[in-house]
C-alpha positions as CSV (number, residue, x, y, z in Angstrom):
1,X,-13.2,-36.9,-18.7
2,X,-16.5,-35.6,-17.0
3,X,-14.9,-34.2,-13.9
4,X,-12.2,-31.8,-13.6
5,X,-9.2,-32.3,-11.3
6,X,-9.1,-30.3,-8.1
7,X,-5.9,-28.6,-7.3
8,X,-5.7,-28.0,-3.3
9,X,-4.3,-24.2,-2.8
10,X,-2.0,-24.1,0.6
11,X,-2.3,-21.0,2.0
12,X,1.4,-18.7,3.0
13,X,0.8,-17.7,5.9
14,X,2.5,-14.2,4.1
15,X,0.0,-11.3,4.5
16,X,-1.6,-10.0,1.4
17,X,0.1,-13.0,-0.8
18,X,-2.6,-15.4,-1.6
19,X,-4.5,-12.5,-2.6
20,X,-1.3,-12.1,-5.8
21,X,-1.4,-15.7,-5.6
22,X,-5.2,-16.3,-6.8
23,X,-5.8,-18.2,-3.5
24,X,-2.5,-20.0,-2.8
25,X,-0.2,-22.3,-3.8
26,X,-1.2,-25.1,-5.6
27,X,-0.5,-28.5,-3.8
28,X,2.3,-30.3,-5.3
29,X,3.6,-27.9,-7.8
30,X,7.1,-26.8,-8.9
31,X,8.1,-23.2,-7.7
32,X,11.4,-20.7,-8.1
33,X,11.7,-18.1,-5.7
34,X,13.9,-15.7,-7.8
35,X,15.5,-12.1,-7.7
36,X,18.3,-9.7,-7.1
37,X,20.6,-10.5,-4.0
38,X,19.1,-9.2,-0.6
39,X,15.7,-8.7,-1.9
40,X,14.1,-11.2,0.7
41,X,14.2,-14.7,-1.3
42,X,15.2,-16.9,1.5
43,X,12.7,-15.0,4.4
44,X,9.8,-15.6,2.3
45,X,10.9,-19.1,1.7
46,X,11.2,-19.5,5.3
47,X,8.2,-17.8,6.2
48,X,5.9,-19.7,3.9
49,X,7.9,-22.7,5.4
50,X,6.9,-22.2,8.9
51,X,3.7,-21.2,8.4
52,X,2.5,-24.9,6.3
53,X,4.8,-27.3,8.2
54,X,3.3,-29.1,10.5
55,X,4.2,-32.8,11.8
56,X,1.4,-34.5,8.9
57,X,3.2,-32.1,6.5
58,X,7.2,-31.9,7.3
59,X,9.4,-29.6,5.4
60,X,12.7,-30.6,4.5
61,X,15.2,-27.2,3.7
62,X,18.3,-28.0,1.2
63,X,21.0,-25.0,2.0
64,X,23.6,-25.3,-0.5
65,X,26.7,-22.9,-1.5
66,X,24.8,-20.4,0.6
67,X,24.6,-19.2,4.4
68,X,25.4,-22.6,6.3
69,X,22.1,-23.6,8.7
70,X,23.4,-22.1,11.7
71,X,23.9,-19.2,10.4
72,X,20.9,-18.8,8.3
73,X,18.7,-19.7,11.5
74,X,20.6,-17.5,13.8
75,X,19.2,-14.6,11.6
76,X,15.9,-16.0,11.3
77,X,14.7,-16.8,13.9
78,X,14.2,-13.0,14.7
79,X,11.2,-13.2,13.1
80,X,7.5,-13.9,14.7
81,X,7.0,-16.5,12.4
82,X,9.6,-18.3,13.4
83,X,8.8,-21.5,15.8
84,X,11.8,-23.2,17.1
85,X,9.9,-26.3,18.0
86,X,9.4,-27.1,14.7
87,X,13.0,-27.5,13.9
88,X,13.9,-31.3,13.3
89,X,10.6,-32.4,14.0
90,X,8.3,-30.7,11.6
91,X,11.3,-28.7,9.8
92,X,14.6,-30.2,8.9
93,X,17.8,-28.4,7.5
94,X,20.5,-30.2,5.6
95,X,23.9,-28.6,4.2
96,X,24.3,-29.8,0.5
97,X,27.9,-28.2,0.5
98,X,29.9,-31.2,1.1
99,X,28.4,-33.2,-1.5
100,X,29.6,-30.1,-3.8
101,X,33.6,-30.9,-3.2
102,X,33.7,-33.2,-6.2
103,X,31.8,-30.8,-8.5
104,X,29.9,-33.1,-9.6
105,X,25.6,-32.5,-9.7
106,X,25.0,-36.4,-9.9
107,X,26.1,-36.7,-6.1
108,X,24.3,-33.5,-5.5
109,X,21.0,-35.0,-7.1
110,X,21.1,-38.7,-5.0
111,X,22.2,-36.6,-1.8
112,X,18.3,-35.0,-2.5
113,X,16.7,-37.6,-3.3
114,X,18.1,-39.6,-0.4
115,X,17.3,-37.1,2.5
116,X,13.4,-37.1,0.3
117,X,13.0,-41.1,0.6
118,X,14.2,-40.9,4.2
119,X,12.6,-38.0,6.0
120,X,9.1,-38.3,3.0
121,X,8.5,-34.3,3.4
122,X,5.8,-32.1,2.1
123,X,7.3,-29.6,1.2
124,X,11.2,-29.5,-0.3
125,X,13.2,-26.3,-0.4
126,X,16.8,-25.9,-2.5
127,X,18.5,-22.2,-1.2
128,X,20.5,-21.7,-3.5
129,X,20.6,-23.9,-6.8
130,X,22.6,-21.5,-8.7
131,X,25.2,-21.6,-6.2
132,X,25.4,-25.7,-7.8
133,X,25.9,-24.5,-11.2
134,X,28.7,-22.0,-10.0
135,X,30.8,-24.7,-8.5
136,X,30.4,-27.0,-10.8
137,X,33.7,-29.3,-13.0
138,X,34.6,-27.3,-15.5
139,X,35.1,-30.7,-17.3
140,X,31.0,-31.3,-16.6
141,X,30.4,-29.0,-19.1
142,X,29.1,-25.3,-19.9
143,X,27.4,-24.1,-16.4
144,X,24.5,-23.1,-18.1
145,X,24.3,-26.3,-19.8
146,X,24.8,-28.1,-16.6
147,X,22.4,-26.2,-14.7
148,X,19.7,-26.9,-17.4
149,X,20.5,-30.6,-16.6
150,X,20.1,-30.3,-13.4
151,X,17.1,-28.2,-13.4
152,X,15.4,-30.8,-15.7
153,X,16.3,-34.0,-13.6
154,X,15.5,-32.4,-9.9
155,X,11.9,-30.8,-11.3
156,X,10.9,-35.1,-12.4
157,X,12.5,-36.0,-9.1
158,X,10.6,-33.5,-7.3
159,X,7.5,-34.4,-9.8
160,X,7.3,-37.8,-8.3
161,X,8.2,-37.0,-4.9
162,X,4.2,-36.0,-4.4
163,X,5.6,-33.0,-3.0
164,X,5.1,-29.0,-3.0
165,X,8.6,-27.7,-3.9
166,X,10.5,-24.5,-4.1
167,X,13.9,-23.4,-5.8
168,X,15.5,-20.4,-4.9
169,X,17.8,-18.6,-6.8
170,X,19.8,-15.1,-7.5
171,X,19.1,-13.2,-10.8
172,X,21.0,-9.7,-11.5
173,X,18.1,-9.0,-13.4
174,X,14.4,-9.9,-14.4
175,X,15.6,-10.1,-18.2
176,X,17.8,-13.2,-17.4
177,X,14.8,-15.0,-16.6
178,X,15.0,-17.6,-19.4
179,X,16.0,-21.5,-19.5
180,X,15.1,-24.4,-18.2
181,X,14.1,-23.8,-14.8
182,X,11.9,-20.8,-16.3
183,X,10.2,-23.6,-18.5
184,X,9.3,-26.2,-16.1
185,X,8.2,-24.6,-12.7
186,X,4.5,-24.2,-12.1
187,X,5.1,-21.1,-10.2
188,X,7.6,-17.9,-10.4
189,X,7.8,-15.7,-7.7
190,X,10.2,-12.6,-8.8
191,X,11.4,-10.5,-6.0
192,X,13.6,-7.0,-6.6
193,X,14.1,-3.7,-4.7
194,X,13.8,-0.5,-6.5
195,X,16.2,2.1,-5.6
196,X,15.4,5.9,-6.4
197,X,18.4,8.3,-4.8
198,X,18.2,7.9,-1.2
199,X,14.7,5.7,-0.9
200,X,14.3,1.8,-1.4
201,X,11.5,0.4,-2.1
202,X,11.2,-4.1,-2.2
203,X,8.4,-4.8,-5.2
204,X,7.1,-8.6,-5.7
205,X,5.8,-9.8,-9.1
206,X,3.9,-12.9,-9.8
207,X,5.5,-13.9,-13.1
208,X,3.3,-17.1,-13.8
209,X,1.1,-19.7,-11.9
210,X,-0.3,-22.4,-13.4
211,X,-4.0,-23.3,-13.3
212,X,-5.1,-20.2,-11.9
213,X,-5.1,-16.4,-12.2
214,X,-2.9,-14.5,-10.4
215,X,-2.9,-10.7,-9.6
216,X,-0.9,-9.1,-12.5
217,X,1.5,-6.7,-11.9
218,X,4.4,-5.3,-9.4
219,X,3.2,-5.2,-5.8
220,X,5.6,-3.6,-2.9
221,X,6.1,-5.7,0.1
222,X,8.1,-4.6,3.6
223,X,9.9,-6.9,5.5
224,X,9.5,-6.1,9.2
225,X,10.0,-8.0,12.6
226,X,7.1,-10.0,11.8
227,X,8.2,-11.4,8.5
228,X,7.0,-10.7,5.2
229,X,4.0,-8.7,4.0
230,X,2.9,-8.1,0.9
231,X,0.1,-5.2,-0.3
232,X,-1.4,-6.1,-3.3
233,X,-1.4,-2.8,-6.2
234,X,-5.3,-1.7,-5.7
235,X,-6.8,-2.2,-8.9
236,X,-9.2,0.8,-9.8
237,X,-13.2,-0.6,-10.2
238,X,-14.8,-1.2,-13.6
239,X,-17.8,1.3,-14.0
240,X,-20.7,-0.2,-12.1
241,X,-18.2,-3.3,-10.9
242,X,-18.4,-3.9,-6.6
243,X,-19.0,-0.6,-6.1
244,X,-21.0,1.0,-3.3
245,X,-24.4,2.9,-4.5
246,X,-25.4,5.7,-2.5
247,X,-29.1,7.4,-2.4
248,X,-28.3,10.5,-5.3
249,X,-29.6,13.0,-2.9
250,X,-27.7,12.2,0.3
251,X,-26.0,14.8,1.7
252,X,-23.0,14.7,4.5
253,X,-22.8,17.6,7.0
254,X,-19.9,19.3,7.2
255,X,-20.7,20.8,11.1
256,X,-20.5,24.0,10.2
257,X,-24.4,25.1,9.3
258,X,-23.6,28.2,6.8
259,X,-20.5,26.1,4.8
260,X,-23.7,23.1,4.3
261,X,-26.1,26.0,3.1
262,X,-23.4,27.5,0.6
263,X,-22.4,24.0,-1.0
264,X,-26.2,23.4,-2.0
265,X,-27.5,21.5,1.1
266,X,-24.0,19.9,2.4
267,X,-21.3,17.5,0.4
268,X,-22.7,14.7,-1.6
269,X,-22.5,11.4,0.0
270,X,-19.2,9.3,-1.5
271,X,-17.5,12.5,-3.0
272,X,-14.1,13.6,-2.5
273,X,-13.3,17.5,-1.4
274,X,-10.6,19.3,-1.5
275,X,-9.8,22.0,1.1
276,X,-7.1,24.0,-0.2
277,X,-4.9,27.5,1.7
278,X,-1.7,28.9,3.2
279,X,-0.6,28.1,6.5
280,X,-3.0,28.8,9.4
281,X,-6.1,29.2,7.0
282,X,-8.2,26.4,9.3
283,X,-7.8,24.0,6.7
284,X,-7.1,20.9,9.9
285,X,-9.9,22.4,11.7
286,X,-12.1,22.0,9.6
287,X,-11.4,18.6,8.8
288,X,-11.4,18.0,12.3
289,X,-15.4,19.6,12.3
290,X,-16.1,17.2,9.7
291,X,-14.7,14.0,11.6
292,X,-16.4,15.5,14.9
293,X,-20.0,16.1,12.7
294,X,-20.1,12.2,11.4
295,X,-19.3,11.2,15.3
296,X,-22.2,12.7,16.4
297,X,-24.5,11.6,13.4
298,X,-23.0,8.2,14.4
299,X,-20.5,8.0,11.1
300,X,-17.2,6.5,12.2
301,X,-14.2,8.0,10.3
302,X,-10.8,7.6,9.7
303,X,-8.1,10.1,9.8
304,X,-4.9,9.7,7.8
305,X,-2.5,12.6,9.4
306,X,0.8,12.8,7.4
307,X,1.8,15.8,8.8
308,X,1.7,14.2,13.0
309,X,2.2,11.6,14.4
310,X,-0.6,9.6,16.7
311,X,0.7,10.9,19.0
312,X,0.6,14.5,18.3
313,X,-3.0,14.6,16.9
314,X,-3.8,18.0,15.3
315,X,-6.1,18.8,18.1
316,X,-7.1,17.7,21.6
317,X,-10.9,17.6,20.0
318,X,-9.7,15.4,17.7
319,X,-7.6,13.3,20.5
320,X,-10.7,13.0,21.8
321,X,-12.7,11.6,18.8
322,X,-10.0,9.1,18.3
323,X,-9.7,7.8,22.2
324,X,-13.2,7.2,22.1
325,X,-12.7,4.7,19.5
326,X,-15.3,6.5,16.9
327,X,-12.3,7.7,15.0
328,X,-9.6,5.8,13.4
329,X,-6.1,6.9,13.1
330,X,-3.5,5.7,10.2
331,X,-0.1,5.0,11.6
332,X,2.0,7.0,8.6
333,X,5.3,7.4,10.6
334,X,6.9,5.3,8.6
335,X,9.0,6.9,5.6
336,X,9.1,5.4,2.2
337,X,5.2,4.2,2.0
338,X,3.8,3.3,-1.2
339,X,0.4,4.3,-2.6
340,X,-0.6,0.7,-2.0
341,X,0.2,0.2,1.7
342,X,-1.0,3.3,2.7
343,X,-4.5,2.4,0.8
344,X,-4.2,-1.0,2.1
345,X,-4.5,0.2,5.9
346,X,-7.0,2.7,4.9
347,X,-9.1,0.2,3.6
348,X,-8.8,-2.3,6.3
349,X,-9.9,0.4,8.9
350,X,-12.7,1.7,7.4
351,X,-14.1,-2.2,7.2
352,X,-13.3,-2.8,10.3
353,X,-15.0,0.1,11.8
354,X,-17.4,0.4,9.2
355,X,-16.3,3.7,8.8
356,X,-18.4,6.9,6.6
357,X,-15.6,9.4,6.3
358,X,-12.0,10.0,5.9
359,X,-9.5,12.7,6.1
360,X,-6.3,12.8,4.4
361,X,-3.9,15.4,6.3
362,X,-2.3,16.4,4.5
363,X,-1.6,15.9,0.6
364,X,1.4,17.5,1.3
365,X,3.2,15.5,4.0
366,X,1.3,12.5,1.9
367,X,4.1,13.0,-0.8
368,X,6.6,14.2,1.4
369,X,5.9,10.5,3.1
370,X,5.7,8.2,0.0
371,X,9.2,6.8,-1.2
372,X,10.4,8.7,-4.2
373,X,9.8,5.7,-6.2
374,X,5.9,6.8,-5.9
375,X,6.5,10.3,-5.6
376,X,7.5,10.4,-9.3
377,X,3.9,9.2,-10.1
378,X,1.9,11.4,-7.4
379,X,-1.1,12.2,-9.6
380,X,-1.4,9.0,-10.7
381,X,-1.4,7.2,-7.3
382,X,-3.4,10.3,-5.9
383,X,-6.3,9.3,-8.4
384,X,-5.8,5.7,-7.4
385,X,-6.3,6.4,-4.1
386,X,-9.5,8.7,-4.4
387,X,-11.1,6.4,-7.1
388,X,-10.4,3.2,-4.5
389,X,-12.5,4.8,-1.8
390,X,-15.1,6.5,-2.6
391,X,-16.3,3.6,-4.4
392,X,-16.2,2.1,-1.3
393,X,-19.0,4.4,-0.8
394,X,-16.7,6.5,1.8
395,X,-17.1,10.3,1.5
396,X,-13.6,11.6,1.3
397,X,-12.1,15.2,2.9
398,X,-8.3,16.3,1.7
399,X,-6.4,19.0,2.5
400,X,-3.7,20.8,0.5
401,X,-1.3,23.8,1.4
402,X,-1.6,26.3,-1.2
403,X,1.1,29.0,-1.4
404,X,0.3,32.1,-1.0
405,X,0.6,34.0,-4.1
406,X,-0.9,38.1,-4.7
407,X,-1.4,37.7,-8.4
408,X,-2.9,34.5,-9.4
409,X,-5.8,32.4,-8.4
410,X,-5.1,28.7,-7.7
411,X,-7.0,25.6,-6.7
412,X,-4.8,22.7,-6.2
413,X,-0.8,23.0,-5.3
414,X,-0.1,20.2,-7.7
415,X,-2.8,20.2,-10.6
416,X,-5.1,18.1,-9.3
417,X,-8.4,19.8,-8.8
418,X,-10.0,17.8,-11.2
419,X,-9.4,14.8,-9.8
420,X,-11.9,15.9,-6.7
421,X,-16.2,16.6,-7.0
422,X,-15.6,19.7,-4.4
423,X,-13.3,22.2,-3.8
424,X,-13.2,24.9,-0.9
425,X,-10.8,27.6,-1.0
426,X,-9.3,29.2,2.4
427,X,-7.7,32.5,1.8
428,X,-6.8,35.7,3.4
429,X,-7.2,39.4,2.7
430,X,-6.2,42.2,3.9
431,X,-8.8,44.7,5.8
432,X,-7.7,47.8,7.3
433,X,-4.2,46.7,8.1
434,X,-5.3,43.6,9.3
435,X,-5.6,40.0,7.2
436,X,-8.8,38.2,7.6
437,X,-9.9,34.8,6.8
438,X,-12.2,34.2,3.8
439,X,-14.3,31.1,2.7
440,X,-15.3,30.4,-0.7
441,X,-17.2,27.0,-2.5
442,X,-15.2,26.7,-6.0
443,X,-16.9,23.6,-6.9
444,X,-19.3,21.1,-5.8
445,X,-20.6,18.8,-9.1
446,X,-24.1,18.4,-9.5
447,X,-25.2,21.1,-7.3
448,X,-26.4,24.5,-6.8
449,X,-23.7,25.9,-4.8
450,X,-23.6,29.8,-3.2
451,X,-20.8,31.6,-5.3
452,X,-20.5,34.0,-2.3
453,X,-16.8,34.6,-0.4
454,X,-17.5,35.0,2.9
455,X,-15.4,35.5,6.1
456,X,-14.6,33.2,9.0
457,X,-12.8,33.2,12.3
458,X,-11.6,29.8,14.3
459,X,-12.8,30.4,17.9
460,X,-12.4,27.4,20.1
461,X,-11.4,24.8,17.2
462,X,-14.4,25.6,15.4
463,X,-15.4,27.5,12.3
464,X,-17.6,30.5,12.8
465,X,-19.0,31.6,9.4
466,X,-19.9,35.8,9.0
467,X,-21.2,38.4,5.8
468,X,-20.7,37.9,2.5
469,X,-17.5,39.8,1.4
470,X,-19.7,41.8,-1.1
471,X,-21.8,43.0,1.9
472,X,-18.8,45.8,2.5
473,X,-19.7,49.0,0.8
474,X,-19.3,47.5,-2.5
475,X,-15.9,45.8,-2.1
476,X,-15.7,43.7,-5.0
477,X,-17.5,46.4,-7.0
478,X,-14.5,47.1,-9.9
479,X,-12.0,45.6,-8.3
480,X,-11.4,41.7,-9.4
481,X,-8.0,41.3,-8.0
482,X,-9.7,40.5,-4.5
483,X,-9.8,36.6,-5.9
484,X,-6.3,36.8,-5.9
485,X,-5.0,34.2,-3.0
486,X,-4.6,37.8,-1.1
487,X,-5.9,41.1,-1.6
488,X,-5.3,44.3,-0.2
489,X,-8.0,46.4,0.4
490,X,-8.4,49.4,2.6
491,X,-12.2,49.0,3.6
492,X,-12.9,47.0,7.0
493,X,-14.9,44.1,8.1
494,X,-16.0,42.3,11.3
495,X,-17.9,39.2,11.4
């Protein structure tokens, strides 16, 4: 043969699936929707149903020892992708559960075929063929045996049929994913939810598609009013691979003039920062200044803000950036996110808007937010996440709390410093009675930064940078426990 066959991929109509898919679903293959009970099997069938049926390609919908079609569309239909004018013109739903009073699979398998010939669908879909086995004549033999058989004789019915077909089924477990039905379909979608004390968490795999390469691994999916949607696990770039190159001397202003002068000349384009300090240090301020400095050099950002909701912005500056439409805000007020939805908005938004910068506010109500599945595995999906987007070329700004401690010097709240190519460290000391705010650049890679700690005061939501703390009579002169996260000292300053 000189040409190759062409497979036509039908597209879901499930969000983020073709993408696991390689494309689609090839035309006129055999598929088993699979998993533990209640993890979503028959809403994605329905779904993928609604979306591809049309009245040049009608569906026909096999219920079986499972919810009877009333039922099963009463609940259903509560979804957007729903469309009851489809029903028994494009969509048709027939109850297989008298045919099962004998116990016998042959009337079963004619009942099919019979309701095939007559209506000639596209697309066939059996919900659920394990229920068959389960009711089966003891005298018909072993159910396993049985359901083999009947596996084996529907897949060359369905074969011939010209048709796109679907089997859906309950498994306890993924390791009872053997047998016939394993064998012969084309394509295995495995569906389970992962519970982890009081958080839930619905994961997707891709077990096997035939003729082309789909994404490998577990993916979480949410089931919301709209149906199904799937976000695929963000695979980290191969050095060099896609990613964005940026000029190796562009520098982002940070709007505050003397923080720019002591990181060397500003932060290097597509780096990631950490801004780490106790409570009240300015740490959301100046991620605000940052947002509000891009705006103005026309740099669109994105804010992810873990700790508010939209509605309660961390500022009314910010508010404003956002209502002007030059800053984007991440809707996180939903509990129990994954690493891969959340990066999966993020990097939607900054597409859309073409965006230069983003803030993540903070890393702390980012963990507090992720289900516990993820939480287990912060560092991991923290490095994920940072990896993902500044090799999208997107200069990234994260904030951490950092409890205050007298006798130790800390960057990072959870070990993660070195994941980041900056660092700025908020702190406070104590002057005279009174505790003042101090600045200081731990790290920025590849660059001359100022090794001063200086003070700062907030004054109108901005950062106002003063002296260096050495300036004072010869403060840190003998005395090294000032780098502590506080130090008490009994000169004074003023700005």
């Amino acid at each position: 043969m000189s040409e190759k066959v062409t497979i036509r991929q039908l597209t879901t109509g499930v969000p983020g699936l073709d993408e696991l898919l390689g494309g689609g679903i090839p035309e006129f293959s055999f598929n088993l929707i699979a998993g533990t009970p209640g993890s979503g099997k028959t809403t994605l069938a329905h779904q993928i149903m609604f979306a591809l049926a049309n009245p040049s390609r009608r569906a026909l919908f096999f219920t079986v020892m499972g919810e009877p079609p009333l039922k099963m569309l009463r609940y259903q239909q509560q979804f957007a992708f729903f469309d009851i004018d489809k029903i028994n013109v494009s969509v048709r739903f027939v109850n297989l559960a008298a045919d099962l009073l004998d116990g016998k699979f042959g009337g079963v398998l004619a009942r099919i075929a019979e309701e095939v010939q007559n209506f000639a669908p596209s697309l066939v879909f059996v919900d659920s063929f394990r229920s068959v086995v389960q009711s089966v004549n003891p005298e018909e033999g072993p159910g396993d045996f049985s359901l083999q058989r009947f596996v084996q004789e529907l897949g060359v019915q369905m074969t011939s049929w010209q048709a796109t077909t679907f089997l859906i089924g309950e498994y306890p477990s993924q390791e009872q994913q053997s047998g016939a039905v394993f064998t012969v379909a084309d394509g295995i979608f495995w569906l389970s939810q992962h519970v982890h004390r009081d958080a839930m968490v619905r994961k997707m795999q891709i077990v096997k598609m035939r003729g082309q390469a789909q994404r490998a691994g577990m993916h979480t999916f949410r089931i919301s009013d709209r149906g199904i949607e799937v976000f695929p696990r963000v695979l980290l770039p191969s050095a060099g691979a896609n990613a964005v190159r940026l000029p190796a001397n562009q520098r982002m202003t940070m709007g505050v003039p003397l923080l720019d002068e002591m990181m060397g000349g500003g932060l290097p384009a597509g780096y990631s920062l950490l801004v780490v300090g106790p409570t009240g240090s300015g740490k959301s301020i100046l991620a605000t200044e940052f947002l509000a400095e891009g705006v103005r050099l026309g740099e669109p950002g994105v804010i992810a803000a873990f700790e508010k909701s939209p509605s309660q912005l961390l500022s009314h500056r910010l508010d404003e950036l956002v209502q002007s439409g030059h800053v984007g805000v991440i809707d996180t007020r939903s509990l129990d996110l994954s690493i891969d939805e959340t990066l999966h908005d993020m990097v939607i938004m900054i597409k859309r808007m073409n965006a230069k910068r983003v803030v993540i506010d903070s890393l702390s109500g980012f963990e507090l937010a992720l289900s516990a599945v993820f939480r287990e595995n912060f560092r991991e999906s923290l490095y994920r996440l940072t990896a993902t987007l500044t090799a999208m070329g997107v200069t990234v700004l994260m904030t951490a709390e950092l409890e205050d401690r007298y006798t130790d010097l800390r960057f990072s709240s959870y070990g993660n410093a070195f994941l980041t190519d900056a660092i700025l460290v908020l702190r406070y000391v104590e002057l005279g009675g009174q505790l003042k705010r101090v600045v200081s650049v731990v790290k920025v890679r590849a660059s001359q930064h100022s090794k001063d700690i200086r003070f700062f005061d907030i004054e109108k939501d901005s950062l106002l940078i003063g002296k260096a703390l050495s300036q004072y009579h010869g403060i840190l002169a003998g005395q090294p426990k000032v780098l502590g996260a506080l130090g008490s000292l009994d000169n004074s300053g003023e700005l």
